[in-house]
PDB file of N, CA, C and O in Angstrom, chain B, residues numbered from 101:
ATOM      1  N   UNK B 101      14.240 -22.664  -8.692  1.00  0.00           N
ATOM      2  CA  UNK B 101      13.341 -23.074  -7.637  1.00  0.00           C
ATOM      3  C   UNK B 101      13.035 -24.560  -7.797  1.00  0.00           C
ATOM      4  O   UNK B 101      13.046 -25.028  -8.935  1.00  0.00           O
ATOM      5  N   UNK B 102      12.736 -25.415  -6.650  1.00  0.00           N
ATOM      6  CA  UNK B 102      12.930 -27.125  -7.006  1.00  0.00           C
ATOM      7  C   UNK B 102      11.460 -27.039  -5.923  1.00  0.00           C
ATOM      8  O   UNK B 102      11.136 -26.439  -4.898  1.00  0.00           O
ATOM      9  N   UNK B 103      10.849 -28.048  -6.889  1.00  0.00           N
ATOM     10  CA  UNK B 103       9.607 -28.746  -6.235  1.00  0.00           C
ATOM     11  C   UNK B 103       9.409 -29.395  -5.012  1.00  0.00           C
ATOM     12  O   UNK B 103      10.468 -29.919  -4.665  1.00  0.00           O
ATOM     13  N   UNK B 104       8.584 -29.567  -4.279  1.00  0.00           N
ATOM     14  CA  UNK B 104       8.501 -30.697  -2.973  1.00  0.00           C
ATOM     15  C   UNK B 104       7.834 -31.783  -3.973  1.00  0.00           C
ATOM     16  O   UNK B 104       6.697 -31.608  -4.411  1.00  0.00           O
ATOM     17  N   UNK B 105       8.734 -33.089  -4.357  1.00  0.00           N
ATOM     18  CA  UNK B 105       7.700 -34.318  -4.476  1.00  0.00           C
ATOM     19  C   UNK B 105       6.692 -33.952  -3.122  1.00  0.00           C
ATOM     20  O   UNK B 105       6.889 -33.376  -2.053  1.00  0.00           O
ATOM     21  N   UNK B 106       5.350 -34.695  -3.854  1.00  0.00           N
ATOM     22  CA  UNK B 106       4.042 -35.223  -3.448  1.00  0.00           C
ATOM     23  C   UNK B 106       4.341 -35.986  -2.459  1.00  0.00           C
ATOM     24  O   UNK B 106       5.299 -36.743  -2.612  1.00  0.00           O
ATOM     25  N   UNK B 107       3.523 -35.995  -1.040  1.00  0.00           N
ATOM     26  CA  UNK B 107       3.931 -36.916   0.078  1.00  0.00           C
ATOM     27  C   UNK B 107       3.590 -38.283  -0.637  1.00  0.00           C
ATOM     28  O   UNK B 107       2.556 -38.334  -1.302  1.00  0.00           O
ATOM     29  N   UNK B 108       4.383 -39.364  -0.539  1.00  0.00           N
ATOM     30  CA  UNK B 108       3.822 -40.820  -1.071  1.00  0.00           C
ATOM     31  C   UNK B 108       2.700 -41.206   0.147  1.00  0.00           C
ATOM     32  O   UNK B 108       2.720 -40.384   1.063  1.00  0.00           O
ATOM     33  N   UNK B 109       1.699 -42.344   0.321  1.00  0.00           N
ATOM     34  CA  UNK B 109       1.169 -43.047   0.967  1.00  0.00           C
ATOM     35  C   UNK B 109       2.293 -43.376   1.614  1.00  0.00           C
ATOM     36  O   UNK B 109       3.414 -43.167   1.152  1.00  0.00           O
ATOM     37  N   UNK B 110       1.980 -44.099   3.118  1.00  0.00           N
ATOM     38  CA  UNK B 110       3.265 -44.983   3.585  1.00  0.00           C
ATOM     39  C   UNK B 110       2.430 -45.826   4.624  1.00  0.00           C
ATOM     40  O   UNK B 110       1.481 -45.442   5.308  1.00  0.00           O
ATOM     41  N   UNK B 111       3.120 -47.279   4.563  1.00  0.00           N
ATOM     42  CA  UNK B 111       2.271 -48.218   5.250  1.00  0.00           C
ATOM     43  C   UNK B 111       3.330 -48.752   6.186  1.00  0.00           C
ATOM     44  O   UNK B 111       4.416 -48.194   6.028  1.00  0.00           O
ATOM     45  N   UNK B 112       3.303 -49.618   7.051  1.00  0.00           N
ATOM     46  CA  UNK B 112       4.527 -49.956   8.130  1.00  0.00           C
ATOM     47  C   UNK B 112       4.243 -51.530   8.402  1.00  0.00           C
ATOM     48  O   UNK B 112       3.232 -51.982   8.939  1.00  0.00           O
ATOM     49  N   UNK B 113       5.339 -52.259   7.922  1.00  0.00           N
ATOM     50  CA  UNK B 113       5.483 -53.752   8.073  1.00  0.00           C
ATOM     51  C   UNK B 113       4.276 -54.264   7.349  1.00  0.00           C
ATOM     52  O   UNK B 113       4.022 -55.376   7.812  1.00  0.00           O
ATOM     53  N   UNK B 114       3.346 -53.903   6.327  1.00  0.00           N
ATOM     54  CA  UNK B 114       2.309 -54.552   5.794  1.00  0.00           C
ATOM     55  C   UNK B 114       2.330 -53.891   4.478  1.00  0.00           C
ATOM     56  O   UNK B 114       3.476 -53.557   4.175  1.00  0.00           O
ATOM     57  N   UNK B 115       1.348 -53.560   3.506  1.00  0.00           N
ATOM     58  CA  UNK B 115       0.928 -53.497   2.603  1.00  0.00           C
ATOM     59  C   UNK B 115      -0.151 -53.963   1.660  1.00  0.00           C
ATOM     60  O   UNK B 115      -0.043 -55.143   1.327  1.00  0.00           O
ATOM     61  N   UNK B 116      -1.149 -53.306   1.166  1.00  0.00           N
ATOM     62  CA  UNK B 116      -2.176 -53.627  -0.017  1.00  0.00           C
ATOM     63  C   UNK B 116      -1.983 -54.527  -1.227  1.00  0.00           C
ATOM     64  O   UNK B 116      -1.239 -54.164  -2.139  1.00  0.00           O
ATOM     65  N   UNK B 117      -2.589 -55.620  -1.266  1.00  0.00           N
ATOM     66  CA  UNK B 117      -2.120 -56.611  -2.222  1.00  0.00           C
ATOM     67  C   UNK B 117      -1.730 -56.400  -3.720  1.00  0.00           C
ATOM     68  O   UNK B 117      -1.169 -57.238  -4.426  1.00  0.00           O
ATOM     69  N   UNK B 118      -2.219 -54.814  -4.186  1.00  0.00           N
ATOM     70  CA  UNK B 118      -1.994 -54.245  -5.433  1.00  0.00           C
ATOM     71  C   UNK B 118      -0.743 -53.739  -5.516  1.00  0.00           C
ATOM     72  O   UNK B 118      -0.348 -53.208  -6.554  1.00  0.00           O
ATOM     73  N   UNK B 119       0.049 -53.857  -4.372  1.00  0.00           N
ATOM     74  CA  UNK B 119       1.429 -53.215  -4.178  1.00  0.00           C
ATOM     75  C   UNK B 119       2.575 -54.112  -4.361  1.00  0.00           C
ATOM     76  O   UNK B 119       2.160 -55.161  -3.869  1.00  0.00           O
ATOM     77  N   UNK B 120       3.879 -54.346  -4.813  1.00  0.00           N
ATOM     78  CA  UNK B 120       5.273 -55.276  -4.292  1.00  0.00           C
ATOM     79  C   UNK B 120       6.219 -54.185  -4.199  1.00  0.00           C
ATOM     80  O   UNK B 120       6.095 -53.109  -4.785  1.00  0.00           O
ATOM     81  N   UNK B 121       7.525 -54.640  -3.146  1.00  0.00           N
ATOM     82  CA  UNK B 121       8.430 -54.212  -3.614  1.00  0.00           C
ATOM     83  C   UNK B 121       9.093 -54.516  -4.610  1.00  0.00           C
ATOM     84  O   UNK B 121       8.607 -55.382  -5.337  1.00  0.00           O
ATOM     85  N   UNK B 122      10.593 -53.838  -5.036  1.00  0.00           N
ATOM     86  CA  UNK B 122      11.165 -54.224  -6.399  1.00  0.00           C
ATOM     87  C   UNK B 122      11.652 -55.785  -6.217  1.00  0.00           C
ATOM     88  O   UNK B 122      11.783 -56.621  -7.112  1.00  0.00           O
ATOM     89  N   UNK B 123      11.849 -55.920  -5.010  1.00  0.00           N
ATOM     90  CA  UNK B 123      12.597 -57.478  -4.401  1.00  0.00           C
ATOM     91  C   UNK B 123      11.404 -58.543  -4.683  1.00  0.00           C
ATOM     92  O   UNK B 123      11.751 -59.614  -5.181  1.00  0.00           O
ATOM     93  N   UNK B 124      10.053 -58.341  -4.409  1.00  0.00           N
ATOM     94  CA  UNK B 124       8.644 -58.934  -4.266  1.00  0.00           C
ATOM     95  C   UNK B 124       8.298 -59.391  -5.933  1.00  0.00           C
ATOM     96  O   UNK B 124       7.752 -60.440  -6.273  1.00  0.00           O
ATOM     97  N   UNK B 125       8.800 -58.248  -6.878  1.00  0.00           N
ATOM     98  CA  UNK B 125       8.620 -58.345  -8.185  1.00  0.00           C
ATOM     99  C   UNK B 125       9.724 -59.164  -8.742  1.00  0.00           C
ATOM    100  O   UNK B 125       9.566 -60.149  -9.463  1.00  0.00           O
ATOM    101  N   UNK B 126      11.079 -58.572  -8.267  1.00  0.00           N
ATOM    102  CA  UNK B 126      11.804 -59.540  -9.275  1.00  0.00           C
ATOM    103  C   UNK B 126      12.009 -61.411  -8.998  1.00  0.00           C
ATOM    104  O   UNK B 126      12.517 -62.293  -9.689  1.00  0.00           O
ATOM    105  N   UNK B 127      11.329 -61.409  -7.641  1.00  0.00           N
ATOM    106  CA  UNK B 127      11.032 -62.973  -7.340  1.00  0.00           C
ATOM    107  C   UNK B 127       9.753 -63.642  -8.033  1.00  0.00           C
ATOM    108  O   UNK B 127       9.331 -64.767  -7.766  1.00  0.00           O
ATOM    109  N   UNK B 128       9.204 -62.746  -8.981  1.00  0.00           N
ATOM    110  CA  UNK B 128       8.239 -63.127  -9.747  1.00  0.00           C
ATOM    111  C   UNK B 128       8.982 -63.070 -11.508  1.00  0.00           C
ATOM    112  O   UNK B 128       8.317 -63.514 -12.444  1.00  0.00           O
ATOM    113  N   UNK B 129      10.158 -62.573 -11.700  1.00  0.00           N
ATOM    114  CA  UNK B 129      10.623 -62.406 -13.261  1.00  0.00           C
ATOM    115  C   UNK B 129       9.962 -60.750 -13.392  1.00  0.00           C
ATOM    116  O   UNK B 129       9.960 -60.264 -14.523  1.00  0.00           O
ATOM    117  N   UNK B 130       9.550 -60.121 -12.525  1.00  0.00           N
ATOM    118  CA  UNK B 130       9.359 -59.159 -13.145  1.00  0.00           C
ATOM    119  C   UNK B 130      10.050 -57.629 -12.395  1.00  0.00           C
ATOM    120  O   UNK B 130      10.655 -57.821 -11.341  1.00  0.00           O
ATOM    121  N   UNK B 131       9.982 -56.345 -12.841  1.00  0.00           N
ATOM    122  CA  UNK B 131      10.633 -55.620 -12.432  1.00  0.00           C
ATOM    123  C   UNK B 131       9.614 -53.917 -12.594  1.00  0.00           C
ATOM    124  O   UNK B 131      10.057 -53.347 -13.591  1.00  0.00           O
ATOM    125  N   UNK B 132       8.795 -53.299 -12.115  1.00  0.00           N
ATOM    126  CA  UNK B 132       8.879 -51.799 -11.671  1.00  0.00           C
ATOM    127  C   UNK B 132       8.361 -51.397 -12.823  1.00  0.00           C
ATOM    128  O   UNK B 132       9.146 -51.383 -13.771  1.00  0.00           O
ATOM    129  N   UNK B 133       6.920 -50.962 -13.080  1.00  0.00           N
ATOM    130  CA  UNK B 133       6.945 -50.625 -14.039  1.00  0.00           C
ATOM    131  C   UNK B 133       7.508 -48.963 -14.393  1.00  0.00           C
ATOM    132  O   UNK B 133       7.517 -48.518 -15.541  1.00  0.00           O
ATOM    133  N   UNK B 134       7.929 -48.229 -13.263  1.00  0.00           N
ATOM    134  CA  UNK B 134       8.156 -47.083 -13.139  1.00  0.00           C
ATOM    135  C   UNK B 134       9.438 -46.860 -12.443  1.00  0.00           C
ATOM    136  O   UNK B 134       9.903 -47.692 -11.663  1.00  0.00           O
ATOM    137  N   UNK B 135      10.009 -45.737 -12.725  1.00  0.00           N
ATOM    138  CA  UNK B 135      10.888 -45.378 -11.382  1.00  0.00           C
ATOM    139  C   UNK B 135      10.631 -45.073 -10.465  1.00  0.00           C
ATOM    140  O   UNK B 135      11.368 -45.349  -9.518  1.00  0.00           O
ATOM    141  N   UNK B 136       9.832 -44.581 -10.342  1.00  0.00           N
ATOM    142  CA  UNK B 136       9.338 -43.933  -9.214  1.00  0.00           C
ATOM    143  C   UNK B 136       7.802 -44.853  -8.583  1.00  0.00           C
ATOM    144  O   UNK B 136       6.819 -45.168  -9.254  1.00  0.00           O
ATOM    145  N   UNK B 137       8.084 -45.146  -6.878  1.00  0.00           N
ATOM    146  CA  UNK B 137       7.192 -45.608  -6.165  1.00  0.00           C
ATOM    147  C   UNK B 137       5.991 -45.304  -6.009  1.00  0.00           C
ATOM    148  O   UNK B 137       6.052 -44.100  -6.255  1.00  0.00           O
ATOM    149  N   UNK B 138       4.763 -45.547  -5.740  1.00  0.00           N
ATOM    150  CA  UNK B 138       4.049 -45.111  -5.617  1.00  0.00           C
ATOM    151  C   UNK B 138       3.220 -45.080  -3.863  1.00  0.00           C
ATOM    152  O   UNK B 138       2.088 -44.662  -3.620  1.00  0.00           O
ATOM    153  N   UNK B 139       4.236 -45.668  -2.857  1.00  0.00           N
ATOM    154  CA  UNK B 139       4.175 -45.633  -2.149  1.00  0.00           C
ATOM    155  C   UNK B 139       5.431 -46.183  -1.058  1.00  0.00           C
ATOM    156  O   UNK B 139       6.321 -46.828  -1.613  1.00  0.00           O
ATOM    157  N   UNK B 140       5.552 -46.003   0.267  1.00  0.00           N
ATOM    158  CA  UNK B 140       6.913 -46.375   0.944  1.00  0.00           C
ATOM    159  C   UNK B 140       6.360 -47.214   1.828  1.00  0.00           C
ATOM    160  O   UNK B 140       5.197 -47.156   2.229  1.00  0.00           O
ATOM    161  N   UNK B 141       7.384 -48.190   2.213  1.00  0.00           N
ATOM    162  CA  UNK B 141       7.357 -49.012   3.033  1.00  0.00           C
ATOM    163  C   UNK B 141       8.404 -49.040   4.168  1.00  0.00           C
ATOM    164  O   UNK B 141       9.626 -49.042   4.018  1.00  0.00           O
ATOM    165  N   UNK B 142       7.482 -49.069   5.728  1.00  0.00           N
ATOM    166  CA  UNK B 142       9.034 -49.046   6.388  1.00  0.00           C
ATOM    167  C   UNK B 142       8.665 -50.463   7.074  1.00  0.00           C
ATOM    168  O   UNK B 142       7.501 -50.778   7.324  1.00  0.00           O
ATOM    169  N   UNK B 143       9.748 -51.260   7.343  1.00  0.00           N
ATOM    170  CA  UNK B 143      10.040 -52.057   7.985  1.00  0.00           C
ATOM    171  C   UNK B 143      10.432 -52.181   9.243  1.00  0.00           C
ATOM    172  O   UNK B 143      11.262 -51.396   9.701  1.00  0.00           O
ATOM    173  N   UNK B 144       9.667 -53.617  10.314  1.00  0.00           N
ATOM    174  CA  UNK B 144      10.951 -53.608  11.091  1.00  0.00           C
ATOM    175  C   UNK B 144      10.946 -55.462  11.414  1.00  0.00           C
ATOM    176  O   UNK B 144       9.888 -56.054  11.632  1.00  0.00           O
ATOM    177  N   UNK B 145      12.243 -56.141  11.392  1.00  0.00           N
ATOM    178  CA  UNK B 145      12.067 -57.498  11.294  1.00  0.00           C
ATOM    179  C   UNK B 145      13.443 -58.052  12.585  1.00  0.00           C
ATOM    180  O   UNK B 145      14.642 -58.133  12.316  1.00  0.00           O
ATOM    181  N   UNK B 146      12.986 -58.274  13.561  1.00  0.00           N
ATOM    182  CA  UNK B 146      14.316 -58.156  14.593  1.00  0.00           C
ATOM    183  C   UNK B 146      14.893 -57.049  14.949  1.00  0.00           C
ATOM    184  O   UNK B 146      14.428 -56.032  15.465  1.00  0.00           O
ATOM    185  N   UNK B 147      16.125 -57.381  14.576  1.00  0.00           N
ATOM    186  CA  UNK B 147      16.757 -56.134  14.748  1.00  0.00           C
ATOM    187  C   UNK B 147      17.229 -55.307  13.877  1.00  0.00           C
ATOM    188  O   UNK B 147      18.048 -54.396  14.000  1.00  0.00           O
ATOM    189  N   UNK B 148      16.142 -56.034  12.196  1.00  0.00           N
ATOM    190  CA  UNK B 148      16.760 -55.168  11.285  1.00  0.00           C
ATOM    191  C   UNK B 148      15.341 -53.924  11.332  1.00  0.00           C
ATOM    192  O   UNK B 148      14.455 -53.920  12.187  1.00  0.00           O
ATOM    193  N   UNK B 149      15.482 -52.862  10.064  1.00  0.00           N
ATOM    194  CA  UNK B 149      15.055 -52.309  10.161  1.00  0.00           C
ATOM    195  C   UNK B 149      15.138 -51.134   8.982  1.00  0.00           C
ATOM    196  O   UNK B 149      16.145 -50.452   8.791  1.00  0.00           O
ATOM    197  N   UNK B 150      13.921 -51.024   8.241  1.00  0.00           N
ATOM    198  CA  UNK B 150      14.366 -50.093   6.497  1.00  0.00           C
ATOM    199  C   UNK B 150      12.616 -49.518   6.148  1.00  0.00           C
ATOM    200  O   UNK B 150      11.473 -49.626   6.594  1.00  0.00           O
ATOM    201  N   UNK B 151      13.330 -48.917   5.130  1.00  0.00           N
ATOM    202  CA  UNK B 151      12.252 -48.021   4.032  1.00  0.00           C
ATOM    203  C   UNK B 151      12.629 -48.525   2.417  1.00  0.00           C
ATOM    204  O   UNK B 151      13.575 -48.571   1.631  1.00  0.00           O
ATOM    205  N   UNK B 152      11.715 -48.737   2.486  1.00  0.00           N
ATOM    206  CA  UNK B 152      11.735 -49.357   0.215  1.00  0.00           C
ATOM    207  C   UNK B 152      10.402 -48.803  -0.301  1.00  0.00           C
ATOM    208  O   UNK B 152       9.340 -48.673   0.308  1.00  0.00           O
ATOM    209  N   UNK B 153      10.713 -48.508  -1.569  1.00  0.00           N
ATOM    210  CA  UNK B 153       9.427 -48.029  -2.342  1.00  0.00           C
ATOM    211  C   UNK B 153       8.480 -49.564  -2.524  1.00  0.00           C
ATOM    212  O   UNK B 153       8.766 -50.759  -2.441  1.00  0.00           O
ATOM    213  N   UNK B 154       7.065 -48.675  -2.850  1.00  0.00           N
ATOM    214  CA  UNK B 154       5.926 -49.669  -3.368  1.00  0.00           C
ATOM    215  C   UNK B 154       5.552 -49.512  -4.098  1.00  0.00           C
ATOM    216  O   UNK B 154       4.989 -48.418  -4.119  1.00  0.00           O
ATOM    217  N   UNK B 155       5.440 -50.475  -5.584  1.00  0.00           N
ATOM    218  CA  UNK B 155       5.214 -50.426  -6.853  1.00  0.00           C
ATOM    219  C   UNK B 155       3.662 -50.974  -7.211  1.00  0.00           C
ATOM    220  O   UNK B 155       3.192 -51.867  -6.506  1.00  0.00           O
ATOM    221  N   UNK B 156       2.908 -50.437  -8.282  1.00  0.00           N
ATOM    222  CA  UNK B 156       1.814 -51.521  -8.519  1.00  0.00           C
ATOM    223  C   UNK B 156       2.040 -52.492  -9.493  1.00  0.00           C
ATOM    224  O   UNK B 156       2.569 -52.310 -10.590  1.00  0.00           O
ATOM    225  N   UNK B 157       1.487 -53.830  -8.903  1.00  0.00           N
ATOM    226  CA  UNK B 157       1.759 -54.782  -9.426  1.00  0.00           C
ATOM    227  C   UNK B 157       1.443 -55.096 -11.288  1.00  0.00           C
ATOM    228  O   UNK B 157       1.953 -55.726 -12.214  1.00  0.00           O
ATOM    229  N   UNK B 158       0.341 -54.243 -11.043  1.00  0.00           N
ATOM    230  CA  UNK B 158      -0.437 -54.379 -12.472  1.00  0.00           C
ATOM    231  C   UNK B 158       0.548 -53.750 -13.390  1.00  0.00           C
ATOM    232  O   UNK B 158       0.754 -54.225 -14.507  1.00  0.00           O
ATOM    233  N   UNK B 159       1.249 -52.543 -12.886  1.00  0.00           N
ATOM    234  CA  UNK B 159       2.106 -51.677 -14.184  1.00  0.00           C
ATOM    235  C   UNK B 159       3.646 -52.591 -14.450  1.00  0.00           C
ATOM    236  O   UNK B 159       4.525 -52.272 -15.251  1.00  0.00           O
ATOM    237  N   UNK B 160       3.650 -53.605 -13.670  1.00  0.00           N
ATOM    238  CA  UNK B 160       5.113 -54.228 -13.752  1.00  0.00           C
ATOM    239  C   UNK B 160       4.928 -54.821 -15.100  1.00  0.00           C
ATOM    240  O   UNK B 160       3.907 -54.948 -15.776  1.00  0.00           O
ATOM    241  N   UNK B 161       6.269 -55.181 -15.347  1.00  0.00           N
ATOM    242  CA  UNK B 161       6.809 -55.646 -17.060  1.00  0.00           C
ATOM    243  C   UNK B 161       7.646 -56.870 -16.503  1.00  0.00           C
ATOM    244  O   UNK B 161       7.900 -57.156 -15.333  1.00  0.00           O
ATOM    245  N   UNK B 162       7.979 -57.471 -17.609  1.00  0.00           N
ATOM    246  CA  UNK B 162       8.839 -58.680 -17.460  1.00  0.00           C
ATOM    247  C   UNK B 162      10.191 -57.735 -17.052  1.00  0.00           C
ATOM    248  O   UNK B 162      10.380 -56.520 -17.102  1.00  0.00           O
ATOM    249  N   UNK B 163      10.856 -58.625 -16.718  1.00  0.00           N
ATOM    250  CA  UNK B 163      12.693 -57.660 -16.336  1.00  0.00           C
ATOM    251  C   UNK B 163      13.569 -58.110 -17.756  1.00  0.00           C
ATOM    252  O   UNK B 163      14.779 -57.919 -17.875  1.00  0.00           O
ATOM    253  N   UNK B 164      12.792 -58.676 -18.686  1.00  0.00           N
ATOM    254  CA  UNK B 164      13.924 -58.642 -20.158  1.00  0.00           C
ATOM    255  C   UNK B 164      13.230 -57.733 -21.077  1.00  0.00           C
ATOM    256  O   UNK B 164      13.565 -57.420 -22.219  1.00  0.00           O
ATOM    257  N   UNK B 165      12.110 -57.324 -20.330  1.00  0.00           N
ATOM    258  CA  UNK B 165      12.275 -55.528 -21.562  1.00  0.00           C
ATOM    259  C   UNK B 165      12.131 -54.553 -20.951  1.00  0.00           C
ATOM    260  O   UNK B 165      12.064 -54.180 -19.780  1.00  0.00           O
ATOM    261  N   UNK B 166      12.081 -54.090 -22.153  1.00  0.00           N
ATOM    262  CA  UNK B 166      12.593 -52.134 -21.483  1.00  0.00           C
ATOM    263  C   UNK B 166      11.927 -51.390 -20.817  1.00  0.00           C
ATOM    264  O   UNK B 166      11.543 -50.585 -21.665  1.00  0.00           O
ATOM    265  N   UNK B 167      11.597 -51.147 -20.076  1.00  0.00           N
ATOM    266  CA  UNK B 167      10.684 -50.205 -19.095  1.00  0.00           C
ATOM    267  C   UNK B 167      10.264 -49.146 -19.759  1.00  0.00           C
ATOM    268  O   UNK B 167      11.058 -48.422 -20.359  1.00  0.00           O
ATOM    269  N   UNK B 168       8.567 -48.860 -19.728  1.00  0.00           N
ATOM    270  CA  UNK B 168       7.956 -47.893 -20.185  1.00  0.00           C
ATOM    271  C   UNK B 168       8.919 -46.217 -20.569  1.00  0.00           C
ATOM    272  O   UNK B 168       9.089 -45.396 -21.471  1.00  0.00           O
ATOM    273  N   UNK B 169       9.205 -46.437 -19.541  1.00  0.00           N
ATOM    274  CA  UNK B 169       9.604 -44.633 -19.810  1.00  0.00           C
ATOM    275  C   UNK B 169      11.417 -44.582 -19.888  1.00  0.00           C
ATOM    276  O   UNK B 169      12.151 -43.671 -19.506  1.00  0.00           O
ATOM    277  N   UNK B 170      11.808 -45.963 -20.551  1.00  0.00           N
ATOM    278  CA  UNK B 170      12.896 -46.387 -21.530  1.00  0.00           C
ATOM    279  C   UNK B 170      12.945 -45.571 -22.789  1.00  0.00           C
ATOM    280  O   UNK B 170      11.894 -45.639 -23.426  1.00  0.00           O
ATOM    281  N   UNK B 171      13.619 -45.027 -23.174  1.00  0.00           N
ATOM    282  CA  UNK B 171      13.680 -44.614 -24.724  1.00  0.00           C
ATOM    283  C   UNK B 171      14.096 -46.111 -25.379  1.00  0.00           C
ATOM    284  O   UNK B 171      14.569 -47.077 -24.780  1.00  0.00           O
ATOM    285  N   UNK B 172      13.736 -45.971 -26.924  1.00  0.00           N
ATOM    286  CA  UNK B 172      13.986 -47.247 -27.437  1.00  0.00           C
ATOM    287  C   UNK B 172      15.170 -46.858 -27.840  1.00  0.00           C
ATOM    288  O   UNK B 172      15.340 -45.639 -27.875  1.00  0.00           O
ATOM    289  N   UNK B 173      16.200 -47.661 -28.213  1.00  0.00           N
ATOM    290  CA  UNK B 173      17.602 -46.854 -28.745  1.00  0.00           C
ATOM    291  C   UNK B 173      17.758 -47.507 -30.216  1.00  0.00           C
ATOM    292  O   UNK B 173      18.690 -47.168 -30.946  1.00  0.00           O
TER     293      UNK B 173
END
């Protein structure tokens, strides 16, 4: 038997300043502190048009170490 993930929050062309995407973070050196989003984002910019997860900013890490729920090897 397989679970329903939890509905995420979802916001449209905006977002809460405690939030980035992974693109928003790694233009800062940093990267996600999780795999998993804690909220979705849909877009629409012309004629483009998408969904990306939303991370909190506070749990992000630098992108030259290992992410929390990394095993150390």
């Amino acid at each position: 038997m397989t679970r329903k993930a939890p509905d995420l929050p979802r916001y449209h062309n905006t977002y809460p300043e405690g939030l980035a995407t992974a693109a928003d973070l790694e233009a800062l050196g940093l990267k996600p502190g999780s795999i998993r989003p804690v909220a979705l984002l849909t877009y629409e910019d012309g004629d483009r048009s998408g969904m990306c997860g939303l991370f909190e900013r506070e749990a992000a890490v630098l992108k030259d170490s290992p992410s929390p729920n990394q095993e150390a090897s």
